[in-house]
N, C-alpha and C positions, 0 to 999 in steps of 0.2 A: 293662534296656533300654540299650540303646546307642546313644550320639548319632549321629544324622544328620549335620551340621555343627554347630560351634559359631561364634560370630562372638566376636571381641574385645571388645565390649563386654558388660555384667552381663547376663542373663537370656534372651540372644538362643542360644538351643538349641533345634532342632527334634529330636523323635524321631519314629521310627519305631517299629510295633506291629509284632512276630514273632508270626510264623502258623508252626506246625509244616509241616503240610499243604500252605498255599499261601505260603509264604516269608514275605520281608519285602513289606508293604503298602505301599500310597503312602498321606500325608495327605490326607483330603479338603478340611482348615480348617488355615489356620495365622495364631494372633491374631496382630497387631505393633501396639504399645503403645510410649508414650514416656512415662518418670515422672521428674520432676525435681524437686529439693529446690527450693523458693521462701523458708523461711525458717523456722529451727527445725523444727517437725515436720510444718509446713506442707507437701506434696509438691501439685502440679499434674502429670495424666495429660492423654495426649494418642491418641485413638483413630484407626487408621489412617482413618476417613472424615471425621477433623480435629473432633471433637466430643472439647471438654477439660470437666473439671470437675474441682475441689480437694479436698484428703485430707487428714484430720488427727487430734486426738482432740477428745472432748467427754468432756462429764457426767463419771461413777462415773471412768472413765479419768485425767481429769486433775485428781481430786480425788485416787486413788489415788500418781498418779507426781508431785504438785505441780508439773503443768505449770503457767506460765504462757503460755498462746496462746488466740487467736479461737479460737470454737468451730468446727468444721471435720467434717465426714462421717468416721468411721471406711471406711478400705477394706472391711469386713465389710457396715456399714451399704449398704452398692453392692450388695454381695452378697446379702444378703438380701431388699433389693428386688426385685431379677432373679426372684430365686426363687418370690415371691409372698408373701415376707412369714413 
């Protein structure tokens, strides 16, 4: 796939889907998201309708990489909620 535009800053690329048939499509959704380091592995997202909530490791994770940090949501743990679990 081939970018649409990219912006300057990290992760800000929209693509586009090729259609054989009926060419390139336009997006119908396009997320924008803002993630920032707050402290060690602590990261704070921030969702474009301004709904933030904090990312980090817990449990098996930072017994494995001897984190020391708050416990804090995995990015996945978001994910899986979304999902239904």
């Amino acid at each position: 796939m081939q970018p649409l535009w990219q912006d300057s800053r990290p992760g800000r690329t929209l693509f586009r889907s090729r259609n054989e048939e009926e060419g390139v499509t336009e997006p119908f959704y396009v997320s924008r998201a803002e993630v920032w380091k707050v402290e060690g592995v602590h990261r704070r997202a921030r969702l474009e309708t301004g709904t933030e909530f904090d990312m980090g490791v817990h449990g098996p994770i930072k017994e494995h990489y001897r984190i020391e940090a708050q416990d804090q949501p995995l990015p996945v743990d978001y994910m899986v909620a979304l999902t239904g679990g």
